[in-house]
DSSP file (Angstrom, degrees, kcal/mol; ACC not computed):
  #  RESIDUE AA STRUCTURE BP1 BP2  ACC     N-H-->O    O-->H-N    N-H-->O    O-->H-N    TCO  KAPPA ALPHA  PHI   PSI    X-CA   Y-CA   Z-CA
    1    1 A X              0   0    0      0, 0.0     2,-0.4     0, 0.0    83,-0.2   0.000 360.0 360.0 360.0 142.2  203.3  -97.6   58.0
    2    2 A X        -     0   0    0     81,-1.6    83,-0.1    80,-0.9     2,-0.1  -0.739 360.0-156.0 -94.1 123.8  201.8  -96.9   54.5
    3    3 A X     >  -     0   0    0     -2,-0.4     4,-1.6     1,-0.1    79,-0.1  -0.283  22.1-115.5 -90.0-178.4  198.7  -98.7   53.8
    4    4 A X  H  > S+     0   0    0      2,-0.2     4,-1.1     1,-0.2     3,-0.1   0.963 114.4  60.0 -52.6 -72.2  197.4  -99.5   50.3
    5    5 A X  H  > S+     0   0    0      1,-0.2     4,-0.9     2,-0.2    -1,-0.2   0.645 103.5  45.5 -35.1 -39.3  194.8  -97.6   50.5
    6    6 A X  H  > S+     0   0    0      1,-0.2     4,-1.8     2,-0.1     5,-0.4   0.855 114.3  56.3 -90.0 -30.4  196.8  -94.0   51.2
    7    7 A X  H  X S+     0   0    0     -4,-1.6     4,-0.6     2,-0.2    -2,-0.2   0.757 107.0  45.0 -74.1 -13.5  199.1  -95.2   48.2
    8    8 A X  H >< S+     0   0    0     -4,-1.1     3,-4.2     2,-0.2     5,-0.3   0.831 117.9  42.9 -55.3 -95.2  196.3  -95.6   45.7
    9    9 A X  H 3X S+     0   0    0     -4,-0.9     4,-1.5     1,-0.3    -2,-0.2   0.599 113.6  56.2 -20.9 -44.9  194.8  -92.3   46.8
   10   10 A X  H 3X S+     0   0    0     -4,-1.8     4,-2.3     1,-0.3     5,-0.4   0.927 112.9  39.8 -51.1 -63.1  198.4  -90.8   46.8
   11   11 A X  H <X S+     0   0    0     -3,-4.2     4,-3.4    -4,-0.6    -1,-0.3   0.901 107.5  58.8 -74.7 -32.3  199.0  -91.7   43.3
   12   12 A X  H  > S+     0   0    0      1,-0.2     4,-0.7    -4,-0.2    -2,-0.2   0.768 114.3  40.5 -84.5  -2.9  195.8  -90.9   41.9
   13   13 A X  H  X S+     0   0    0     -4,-1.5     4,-0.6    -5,-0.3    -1,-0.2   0.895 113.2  50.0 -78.7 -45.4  196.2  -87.4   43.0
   14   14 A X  H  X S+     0   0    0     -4,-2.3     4,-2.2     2,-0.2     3,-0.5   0.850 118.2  41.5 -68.9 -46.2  199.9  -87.0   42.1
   15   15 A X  H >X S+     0   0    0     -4,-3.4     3,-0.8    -5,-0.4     4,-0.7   0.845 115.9  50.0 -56.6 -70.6  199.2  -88.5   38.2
   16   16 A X  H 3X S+     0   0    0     -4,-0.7     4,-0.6     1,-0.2    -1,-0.2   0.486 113.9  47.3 -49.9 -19.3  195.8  -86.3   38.2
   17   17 A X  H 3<>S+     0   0    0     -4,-0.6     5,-1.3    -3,-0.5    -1,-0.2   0.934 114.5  46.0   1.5 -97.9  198.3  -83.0   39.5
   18   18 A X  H X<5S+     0   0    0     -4,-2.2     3,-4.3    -3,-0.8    -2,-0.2   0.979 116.3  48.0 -48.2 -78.3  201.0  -83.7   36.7
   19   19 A X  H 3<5S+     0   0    0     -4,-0.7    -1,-0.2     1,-0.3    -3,-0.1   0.713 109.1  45.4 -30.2 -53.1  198.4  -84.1   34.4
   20   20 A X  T 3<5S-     0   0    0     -4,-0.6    -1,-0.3    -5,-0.4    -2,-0.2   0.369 102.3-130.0 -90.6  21.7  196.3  -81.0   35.1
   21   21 A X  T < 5 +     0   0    0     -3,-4.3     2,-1.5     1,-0.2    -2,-0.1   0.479  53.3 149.3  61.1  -8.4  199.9  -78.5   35.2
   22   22 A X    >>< -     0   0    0     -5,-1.3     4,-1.6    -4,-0.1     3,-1.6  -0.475  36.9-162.9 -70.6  82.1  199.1  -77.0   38.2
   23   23 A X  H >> S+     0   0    0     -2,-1.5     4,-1.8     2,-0.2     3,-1.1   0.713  88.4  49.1  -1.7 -77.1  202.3  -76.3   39.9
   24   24 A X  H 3> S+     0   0    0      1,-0.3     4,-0.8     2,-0.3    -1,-0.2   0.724 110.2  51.6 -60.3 -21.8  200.6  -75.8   43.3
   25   25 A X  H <4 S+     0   0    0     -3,-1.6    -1,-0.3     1,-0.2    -2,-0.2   0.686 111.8  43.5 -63.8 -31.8  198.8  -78.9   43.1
   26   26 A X  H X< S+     0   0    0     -4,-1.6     3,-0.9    -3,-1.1    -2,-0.3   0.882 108.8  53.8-106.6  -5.0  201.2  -80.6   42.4
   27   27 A X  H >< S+     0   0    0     -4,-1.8     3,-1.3    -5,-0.2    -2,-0.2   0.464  92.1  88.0 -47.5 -29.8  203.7  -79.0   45.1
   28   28 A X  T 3< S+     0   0    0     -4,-0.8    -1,-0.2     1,-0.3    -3,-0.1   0.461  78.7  61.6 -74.0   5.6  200.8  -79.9   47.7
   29   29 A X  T <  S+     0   0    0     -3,-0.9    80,-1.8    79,-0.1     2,-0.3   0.183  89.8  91.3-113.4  16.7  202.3  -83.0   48.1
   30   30 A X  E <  S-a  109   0A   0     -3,-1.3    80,-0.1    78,-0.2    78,-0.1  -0.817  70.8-131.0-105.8 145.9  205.2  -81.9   49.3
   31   31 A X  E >   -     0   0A   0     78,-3.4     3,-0.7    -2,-0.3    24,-0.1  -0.250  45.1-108.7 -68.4 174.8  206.8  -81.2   52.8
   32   32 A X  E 3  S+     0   0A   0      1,-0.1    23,-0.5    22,-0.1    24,-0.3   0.483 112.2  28.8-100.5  13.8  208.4  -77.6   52.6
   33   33 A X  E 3  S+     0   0A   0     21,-0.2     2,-0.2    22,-0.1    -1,-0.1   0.161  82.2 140.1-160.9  54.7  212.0  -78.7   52.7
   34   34 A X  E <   -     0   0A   0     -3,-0.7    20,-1.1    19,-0.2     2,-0.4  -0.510  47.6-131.3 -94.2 172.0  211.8  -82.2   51.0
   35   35 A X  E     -aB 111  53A   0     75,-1.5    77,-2.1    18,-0.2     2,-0.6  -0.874  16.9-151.9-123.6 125.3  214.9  -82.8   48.5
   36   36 A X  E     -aB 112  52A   0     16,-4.8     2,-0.8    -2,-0.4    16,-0.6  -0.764   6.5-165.2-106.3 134.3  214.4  -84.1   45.0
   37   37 A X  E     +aB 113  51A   0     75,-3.1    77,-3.4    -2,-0.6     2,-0.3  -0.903  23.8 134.3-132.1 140.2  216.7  -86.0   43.2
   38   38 A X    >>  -     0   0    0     12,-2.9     4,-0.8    -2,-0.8     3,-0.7  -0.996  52.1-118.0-169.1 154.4  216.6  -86.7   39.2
   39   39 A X  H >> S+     0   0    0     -2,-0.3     3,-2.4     1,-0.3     4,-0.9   0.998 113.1  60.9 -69.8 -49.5  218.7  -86.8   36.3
   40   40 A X  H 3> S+     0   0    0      1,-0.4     4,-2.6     2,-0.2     5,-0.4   0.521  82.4  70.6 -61.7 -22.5  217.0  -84.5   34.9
   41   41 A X  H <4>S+     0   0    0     -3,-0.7     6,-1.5     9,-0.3     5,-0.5   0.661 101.6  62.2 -65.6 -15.7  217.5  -81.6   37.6
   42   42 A X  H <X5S+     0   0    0     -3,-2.4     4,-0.7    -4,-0.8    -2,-0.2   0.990 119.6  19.4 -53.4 -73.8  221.2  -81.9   35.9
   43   43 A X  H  <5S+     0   0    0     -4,-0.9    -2,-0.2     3,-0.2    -3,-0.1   0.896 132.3  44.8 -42.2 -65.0  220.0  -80.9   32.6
   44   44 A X  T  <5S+     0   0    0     -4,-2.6    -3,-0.2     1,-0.1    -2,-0.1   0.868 132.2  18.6 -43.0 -77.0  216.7  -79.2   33.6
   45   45 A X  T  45S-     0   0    0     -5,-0.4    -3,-0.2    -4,-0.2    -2,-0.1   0.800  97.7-126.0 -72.1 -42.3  218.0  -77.1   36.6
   46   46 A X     << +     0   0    0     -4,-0.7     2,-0.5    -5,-0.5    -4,-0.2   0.646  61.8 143.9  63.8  32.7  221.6  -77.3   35.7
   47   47 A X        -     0   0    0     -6,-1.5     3,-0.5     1,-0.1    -1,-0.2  -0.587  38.1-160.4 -81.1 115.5  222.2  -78.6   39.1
   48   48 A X  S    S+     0   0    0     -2,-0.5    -6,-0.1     1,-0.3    -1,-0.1   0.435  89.4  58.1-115.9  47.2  225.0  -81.1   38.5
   49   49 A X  S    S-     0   0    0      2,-0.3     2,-1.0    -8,-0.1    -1,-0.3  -0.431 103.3-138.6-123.1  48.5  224.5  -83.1   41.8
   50   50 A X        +     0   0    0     -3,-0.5   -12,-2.9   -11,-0.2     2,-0.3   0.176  67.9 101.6 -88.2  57.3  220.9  -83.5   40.3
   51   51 A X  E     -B   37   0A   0     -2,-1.0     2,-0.3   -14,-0.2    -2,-0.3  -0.994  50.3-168.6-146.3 155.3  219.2  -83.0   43.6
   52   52 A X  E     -B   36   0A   0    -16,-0.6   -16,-4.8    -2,-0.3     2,-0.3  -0.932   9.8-149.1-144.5 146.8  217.4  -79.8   45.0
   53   53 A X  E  >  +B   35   0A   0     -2,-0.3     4,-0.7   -18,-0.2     5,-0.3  -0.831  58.1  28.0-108.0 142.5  216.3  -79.0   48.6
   54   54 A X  H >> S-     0   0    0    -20,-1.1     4,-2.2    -2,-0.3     3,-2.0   0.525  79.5 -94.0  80.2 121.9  213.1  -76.8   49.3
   55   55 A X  H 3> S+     0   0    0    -23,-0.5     4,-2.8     1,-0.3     5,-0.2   0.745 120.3  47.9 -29.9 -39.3  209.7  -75.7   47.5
   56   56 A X  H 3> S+     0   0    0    -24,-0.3     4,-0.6     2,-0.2    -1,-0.3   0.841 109.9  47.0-102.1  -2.9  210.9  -72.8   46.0
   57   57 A X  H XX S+     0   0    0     -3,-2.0     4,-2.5    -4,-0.7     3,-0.6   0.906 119.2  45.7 -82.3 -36.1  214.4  -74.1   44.4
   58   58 A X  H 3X S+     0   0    0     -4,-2.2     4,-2.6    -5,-0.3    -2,-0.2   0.837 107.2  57.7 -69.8 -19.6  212.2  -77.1   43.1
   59   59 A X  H 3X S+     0   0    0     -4,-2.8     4,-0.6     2,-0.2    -1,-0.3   0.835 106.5  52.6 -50.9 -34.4  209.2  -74.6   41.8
   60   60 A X  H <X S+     0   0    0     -3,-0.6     4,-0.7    -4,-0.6    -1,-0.2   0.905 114.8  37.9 -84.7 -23.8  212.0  -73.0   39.7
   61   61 A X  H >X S+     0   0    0     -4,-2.5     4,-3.3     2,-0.2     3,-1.0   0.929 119.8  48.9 -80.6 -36.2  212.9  -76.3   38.3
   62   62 A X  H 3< S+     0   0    0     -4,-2.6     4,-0.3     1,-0.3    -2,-0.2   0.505 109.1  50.3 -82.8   4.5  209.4  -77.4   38.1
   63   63 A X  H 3< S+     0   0    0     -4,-0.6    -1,-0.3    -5,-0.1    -2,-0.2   0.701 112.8  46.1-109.4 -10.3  208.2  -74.4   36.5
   64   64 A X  H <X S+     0   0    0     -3,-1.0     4,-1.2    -4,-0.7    -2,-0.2   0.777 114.7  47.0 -93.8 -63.0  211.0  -74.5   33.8
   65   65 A X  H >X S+     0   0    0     -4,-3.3     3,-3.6     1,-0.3     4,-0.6   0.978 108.0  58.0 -55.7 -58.0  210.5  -78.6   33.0
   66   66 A X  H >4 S+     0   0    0     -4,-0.3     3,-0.5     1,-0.3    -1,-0.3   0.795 103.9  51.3 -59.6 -22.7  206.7  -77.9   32.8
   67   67 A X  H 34 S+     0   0    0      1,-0.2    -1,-0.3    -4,-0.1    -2,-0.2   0.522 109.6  54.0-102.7  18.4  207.3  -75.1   29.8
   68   68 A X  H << S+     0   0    0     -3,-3.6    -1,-0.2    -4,-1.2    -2,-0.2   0.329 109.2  43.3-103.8  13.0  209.1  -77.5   28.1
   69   69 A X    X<  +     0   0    0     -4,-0.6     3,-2.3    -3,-0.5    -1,-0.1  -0.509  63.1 162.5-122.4  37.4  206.7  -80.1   28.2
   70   70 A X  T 3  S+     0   0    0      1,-0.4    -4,-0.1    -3,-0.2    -3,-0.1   0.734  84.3  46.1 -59.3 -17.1  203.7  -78.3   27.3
   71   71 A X  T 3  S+     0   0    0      2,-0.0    -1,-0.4    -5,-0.0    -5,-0.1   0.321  83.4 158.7-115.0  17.2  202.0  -81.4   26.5
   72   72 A X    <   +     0   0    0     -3,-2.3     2,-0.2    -6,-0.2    20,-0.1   0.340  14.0 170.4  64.1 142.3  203.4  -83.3   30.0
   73   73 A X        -     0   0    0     18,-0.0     2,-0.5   -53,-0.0   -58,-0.0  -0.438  20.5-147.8-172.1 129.0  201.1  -86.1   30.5
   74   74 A X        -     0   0    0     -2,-0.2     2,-0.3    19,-0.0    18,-0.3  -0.818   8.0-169.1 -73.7 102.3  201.4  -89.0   33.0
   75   75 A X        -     0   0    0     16,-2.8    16,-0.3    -2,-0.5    17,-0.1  -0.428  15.5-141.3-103.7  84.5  200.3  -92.6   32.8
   76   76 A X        +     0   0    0     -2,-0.3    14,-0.2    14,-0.1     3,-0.1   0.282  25.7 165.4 -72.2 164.7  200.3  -94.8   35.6
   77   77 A X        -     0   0    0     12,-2.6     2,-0.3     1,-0.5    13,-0.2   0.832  63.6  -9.4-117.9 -50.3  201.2  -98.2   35.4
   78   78 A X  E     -C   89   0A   0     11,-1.9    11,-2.4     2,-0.0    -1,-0.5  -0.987  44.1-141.7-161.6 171.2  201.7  -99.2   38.5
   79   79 A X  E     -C   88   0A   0     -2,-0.3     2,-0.3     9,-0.2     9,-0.2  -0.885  16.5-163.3-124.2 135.0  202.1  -98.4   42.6
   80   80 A X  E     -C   87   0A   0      7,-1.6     7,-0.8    -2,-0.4     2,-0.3  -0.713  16.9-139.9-110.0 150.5  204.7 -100.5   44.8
   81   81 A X  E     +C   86   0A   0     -2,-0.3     2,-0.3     5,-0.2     5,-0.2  -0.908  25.1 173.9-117.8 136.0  204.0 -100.1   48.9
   82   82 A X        -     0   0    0      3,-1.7   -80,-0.9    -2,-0.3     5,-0.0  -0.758  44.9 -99.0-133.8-168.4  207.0  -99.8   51.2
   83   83 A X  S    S-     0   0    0     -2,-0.3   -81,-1.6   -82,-0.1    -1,-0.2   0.875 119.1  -0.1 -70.7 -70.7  207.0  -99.1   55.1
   84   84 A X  S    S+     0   0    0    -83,-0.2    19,-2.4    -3,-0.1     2,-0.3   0.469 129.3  67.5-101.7   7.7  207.6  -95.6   54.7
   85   85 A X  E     - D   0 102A   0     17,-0.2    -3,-1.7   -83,-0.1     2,-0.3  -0.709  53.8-158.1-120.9 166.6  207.7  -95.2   50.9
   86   86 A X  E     -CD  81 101A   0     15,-1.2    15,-0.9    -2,-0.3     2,-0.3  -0.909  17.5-144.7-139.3 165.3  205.5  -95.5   48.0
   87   87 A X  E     -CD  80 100A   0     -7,-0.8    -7,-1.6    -2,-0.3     2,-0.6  -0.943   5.8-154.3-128.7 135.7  206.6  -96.2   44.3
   88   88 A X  E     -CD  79  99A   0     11,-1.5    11,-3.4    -2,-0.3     2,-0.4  -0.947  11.1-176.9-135.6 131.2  205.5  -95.1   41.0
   89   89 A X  E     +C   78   0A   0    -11,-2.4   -12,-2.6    -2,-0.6   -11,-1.9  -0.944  25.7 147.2-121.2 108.5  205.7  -96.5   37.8
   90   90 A X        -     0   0    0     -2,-0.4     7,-2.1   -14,-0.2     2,-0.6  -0.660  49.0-106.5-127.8 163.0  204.3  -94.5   34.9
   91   91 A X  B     -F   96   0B   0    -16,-0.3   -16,-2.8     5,-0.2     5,-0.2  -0.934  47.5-171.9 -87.2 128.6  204.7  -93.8   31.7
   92   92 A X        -     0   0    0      3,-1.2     4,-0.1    -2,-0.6    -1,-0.1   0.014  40.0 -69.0 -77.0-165.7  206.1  -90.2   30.8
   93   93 A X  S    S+     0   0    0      2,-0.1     3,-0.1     1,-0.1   -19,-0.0   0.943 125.8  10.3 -71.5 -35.7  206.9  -87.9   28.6
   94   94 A X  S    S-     0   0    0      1,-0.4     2,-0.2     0, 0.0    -1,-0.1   0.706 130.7 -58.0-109.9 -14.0  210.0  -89.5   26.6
   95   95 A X  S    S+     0   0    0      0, 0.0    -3,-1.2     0, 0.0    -1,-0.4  -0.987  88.7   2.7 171.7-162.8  209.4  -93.0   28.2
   96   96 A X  B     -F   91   0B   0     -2,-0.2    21,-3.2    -5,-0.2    -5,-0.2  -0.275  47.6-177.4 -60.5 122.3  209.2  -94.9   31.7
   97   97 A X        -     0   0    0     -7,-2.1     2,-0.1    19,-0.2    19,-0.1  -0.284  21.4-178.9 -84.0 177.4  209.5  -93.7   35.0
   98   98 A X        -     0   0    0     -9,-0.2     2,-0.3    -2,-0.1    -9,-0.2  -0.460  13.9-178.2-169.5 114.7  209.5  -94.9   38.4
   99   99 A X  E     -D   88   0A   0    -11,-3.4   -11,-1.5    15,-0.2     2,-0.9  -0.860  18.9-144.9-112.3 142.6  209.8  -91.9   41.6
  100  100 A X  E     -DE  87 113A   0     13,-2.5    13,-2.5    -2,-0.3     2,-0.4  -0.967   6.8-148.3-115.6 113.8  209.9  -93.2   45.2
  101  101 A X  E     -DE  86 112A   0     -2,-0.9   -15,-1.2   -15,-0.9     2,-0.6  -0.881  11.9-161.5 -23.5  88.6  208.4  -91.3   47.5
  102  102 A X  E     -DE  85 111A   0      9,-3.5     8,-5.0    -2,-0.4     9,-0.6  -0.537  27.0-156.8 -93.6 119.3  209.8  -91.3   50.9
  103  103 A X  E     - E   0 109A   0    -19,-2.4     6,-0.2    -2,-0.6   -73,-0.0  -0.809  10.2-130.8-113.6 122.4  206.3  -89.7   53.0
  104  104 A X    >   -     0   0    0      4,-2.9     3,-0.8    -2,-0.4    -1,-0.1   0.376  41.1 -94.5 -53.0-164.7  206.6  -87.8   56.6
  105  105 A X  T 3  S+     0   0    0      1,-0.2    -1,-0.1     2,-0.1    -2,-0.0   0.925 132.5  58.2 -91.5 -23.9  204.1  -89.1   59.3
  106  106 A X  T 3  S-     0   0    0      2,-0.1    -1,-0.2     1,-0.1     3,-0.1   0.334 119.6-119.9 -92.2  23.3  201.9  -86.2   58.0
  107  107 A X  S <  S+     0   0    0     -3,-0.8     2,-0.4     1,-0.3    -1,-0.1   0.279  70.8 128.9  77.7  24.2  202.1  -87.8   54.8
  108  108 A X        -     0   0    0    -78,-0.1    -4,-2.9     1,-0.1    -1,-0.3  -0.744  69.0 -96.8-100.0 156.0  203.6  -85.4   52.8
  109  109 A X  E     -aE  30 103A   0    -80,-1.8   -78,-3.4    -2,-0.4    -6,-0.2  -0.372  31.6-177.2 -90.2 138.1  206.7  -86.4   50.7
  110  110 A X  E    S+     0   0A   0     -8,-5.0   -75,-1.5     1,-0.3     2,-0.3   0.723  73.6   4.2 -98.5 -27.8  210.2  -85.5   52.5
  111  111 A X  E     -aE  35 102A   0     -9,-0.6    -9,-3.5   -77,-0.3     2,-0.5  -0.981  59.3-172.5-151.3 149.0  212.1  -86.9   49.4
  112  112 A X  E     -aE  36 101A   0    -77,-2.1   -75,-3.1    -2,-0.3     2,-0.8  -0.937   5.1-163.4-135.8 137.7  211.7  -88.1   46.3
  113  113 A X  E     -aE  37 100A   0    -13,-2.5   -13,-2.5    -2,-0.5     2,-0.2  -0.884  12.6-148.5-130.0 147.4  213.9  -89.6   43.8
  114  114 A X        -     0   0    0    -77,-3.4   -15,-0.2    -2,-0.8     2,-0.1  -0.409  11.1-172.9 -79.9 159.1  213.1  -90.0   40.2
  115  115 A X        -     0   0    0     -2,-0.2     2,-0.2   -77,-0.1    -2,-0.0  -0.289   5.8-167.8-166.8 105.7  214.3  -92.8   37.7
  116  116 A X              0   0    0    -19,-0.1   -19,-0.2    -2,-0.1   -20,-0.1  -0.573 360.0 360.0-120.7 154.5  213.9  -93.3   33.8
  117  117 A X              0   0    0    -21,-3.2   -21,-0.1    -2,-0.2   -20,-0.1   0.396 360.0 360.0 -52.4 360.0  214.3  -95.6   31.0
């Protein structure tokens, strides 16, 4: 079960990540064959099922979004608690997010899905 306590820490790590552009940093919060789903892998990716499996197809997407966002910045707003999930609700680049984060027992994320304003 996911306490409070690992969903603070969890989020201030994932904004503070995003924030600093580091690819592997922010990748370190991933299992290696969790599946992401976002509108924006449609666009982004060109995926048009907008979900990707596996570190190195989402590096390619995440190395693409991030040089098209040179200025990327995160703000969170706020963190939601689930059994096995945590929620985040931030401000983005073009407006509000909110990704749930569904976390293995070794608390790295097996999927995540995105969703924006």
């Amino acid at each position: 079960m996911i306490t409070r306590k690992f969903a603070d820490h969890f989020a201030e790590e994932w904004i503070r990540a995003w924030n600093s552009h580091d690819l592997e940093l922010i990748l370190s919060h991933y299992s290696d064959d969790f599946v992401m789903s976002s509108p924006r892998i449609a666009v982004v990716a060109g995926e048009p099922s907008g979900t990707l499996k596996g570190k190195p197809a989402i590096r390619a997407y995440w190395e693409k979004a991030l040089a098209l966002a040179p200025n990327l910045h995160f703000e969170l707003i706020s963190i939601l608690v689930g059994v096995d999930s945590v929620t985040l609700y931030y401000k983005g680049v073009r407006a509000m997010a909110a990704e749930v984060f569904f976390l293995g027992v070794d608390g790295k994320v097996i999927k995540a899905c995105a969703h924006y304003a």
